[in-house]
C-alpha positions as CSV (number, residue, x, y, z in Angstrom):
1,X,99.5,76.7,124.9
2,X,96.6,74.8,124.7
3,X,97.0,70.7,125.1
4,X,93.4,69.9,123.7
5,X,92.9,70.0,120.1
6,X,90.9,73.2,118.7
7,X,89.5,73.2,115.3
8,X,91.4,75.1,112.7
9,X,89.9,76.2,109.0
10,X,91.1,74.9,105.9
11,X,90.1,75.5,101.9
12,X,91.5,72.2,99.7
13,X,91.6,72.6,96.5
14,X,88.1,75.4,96.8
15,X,86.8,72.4,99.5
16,X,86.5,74.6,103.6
17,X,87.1,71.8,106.0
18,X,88.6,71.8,109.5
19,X,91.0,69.8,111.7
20,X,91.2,69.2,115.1
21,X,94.8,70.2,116.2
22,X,96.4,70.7,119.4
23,X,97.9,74.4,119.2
24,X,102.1,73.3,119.4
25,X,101.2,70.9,116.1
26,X,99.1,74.0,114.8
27,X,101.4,76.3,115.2
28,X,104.7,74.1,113.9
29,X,102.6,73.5,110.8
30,X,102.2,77.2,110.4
31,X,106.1,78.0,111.1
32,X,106.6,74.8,107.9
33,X,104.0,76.3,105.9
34,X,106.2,79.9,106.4
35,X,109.4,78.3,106.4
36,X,108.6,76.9,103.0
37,X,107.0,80.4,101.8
38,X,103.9,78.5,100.7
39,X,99.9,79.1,102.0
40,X,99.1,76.9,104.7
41,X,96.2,75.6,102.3
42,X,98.3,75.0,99.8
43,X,100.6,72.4,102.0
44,X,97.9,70.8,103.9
45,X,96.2,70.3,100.4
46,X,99.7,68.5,99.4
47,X,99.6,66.7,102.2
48,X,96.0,65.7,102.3
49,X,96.7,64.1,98.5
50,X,99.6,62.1,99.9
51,X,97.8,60.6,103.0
52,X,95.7,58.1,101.2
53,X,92.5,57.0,102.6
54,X,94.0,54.9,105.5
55,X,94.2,58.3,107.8
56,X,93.0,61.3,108.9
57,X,94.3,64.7,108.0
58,X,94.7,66.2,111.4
59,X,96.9,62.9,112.2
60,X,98.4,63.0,108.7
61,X,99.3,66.4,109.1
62,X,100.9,65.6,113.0
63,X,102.9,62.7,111.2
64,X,104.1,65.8,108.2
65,X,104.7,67.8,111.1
66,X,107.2,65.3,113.2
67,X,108.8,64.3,109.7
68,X,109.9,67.6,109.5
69,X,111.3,68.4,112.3
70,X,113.0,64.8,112.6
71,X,114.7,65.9,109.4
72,X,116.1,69.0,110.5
73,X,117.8,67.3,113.5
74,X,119.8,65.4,110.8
């Protein structure tokens, strides 16, 4: 695994956009996204609506990311 970030393609809501992720966030998004047997697009599009304007989407994604796997420690 890669430590840099790599761009990654998204569609929101019809909208193509990318997000500079490092591949161990990329991929744990990917294993949620599965987990939850929903599109990737679909969830970063939910999460993108949630982050407000205050943050970025590849950090708000990172933050969804570590939520979730905080939670499943519990």
């Amino acid at each position: 695994m890669n430590g840099r970030p790599r761009k990654h393609s998204l569609t929101l809501r019809g909208h193509r956009t990318s997000v500079s992720l490092e591949d161990a966030f990329w991929q744990a998004f990917c294993d949620i996204a599965r987990d939850q047997a929903r599109p990737i697009n679909d969830l970063a599009a939910e999460i993108d609506e949630e982050r407000g304007t205050e943050m970025g989407l590849a950090t708000a994604i990172r933050l969804h990311v570590l939520r979730t796997l905080q939670a499943r420690l519990k």
